[in-house]
C-alpha positions as CSV (number, residue, x, y, z in Angstrom):
1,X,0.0,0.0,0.0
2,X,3.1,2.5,0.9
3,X,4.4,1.9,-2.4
4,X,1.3,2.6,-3.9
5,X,0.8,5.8,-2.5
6,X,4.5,6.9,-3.1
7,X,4.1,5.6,-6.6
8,X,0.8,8.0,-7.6
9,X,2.6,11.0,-5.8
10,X,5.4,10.4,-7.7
11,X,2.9,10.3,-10.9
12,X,1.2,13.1,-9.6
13,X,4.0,15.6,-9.3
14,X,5.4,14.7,-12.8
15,X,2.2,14.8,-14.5
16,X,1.8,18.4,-16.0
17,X,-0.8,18.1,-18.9
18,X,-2.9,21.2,-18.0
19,X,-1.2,23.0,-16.3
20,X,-0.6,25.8,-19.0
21,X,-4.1,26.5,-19.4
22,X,-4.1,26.4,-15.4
23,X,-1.4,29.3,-16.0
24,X,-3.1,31.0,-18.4
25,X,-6.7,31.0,-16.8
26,X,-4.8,33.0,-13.5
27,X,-3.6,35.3,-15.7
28,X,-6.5,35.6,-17.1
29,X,-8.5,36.5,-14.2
30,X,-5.6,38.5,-12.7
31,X,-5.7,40.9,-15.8
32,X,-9.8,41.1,-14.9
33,X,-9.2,42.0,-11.4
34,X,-6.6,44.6,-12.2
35,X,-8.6,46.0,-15.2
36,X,-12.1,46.0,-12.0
37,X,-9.7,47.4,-9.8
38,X,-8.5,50.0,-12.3
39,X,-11.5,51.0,-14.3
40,X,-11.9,54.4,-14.2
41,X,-8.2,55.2,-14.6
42,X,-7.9,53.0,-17.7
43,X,-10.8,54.6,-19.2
44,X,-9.8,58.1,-18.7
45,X,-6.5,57.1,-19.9
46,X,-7.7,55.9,-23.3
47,X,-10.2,59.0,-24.0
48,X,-7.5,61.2,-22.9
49,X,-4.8,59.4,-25.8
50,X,-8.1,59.0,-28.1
51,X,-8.8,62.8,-27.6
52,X,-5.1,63.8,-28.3
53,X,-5.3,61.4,-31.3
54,X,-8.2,63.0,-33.0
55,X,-7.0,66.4,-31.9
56,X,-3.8,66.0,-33.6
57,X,-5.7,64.2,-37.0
58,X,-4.5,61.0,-37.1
């Protein structure tokens, strides 16, 4: 049974299918919890450098 056990952590701890799109989904959400966090200066940032755009023509 020890052997067992110490044979499926060993699988266990080796195994890494998934875990990129473990990595990805956290970054993921920690980009959405910045961009909550954030909100209103991200938005005035982008109608301020939309503003200067248009001003300036582009």
């Amino acid at each position: 049974m020890r052997n067992f056990l110490n044979g499926l952590l060993l699988d266990l701890r080796s195994d890494n299918r998934g875990m990129e799109l473990v990595q990805v989904a956290i970054l993921i959400a920690i980009a959405v919890v910045i961009g909550l966090i954030f909100n209103k200066q991200i938005t005035s940032f982008v109608n301020g450098v939309f503003k200067d755009l248009f001003r300036a023509g582009f």
